[in-house]
N, C-alpha and C positions, 0 to 999 in steps of 0.2 A: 504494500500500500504506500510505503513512504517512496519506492523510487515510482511508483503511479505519480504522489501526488507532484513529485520534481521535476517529471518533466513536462506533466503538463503546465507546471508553474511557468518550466523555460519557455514553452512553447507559447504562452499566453505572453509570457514580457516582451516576447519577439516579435507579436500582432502586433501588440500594444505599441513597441517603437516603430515598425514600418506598415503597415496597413491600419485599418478603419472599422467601425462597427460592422459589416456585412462578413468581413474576416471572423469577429468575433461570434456574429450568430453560427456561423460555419462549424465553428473551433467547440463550441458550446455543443450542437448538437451532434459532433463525432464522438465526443466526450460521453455525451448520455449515450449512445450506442454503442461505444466502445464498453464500458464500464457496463451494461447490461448483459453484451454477447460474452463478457470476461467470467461475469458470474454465475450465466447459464450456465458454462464450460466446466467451473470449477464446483458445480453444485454448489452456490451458496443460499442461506436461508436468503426469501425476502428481504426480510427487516435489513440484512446485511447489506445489500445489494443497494436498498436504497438509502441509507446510511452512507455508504463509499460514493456514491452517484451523486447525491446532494453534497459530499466533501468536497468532488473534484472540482463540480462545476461554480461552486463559491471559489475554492482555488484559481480557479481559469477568470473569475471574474476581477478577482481581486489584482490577478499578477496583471490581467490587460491594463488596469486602470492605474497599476506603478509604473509600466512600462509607458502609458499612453502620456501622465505628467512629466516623467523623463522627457519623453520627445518634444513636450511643450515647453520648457524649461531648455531644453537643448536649443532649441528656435528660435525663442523668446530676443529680441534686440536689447542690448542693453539700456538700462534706466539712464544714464546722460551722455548717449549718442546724440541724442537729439540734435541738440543746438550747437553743434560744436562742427 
């Protein structure tokens, strides 16, 4: 579960610096069918299932929205360029 939840963390920080929300609805839904067909596989209960399911995709959500202020902050022109 912990290397599940790292790489979709990585994967999500790396929308988040170069693509856009339609990235992320993408990213989100490979995630819930990823993590569904993972646990049909492995037999796991339910409850399980949707426990690790609802983990990843708060993961994916949160790493896109670190990655996505990165990229804003990356971009951002500096406060006294302005006038100068």
């Amino acid at each position: 579960m912990l290397l599940a939840i790292v790489g979709v963390a990585g994967v999500a920080l790396i929308i988040g610096l170069t693509l856009r929300a339609p990235a992320l609805i993408v990213a989100t839904l490979v995630v819930i069918v990823g993590s569904i067909v993972t646990s049909s596989f492995f037999h796991l209960s339910v409850q399980t299932s949707i426990r690790s399911t609802l983990y990843l995709v708060v993961v994916t959500q949160i790493a896109y929205l670190v990655g996505l202020a990165i990229a804003v902050l990356r971009h951002r022109p500096g406060r006294y360029r302005r006038g100068r």
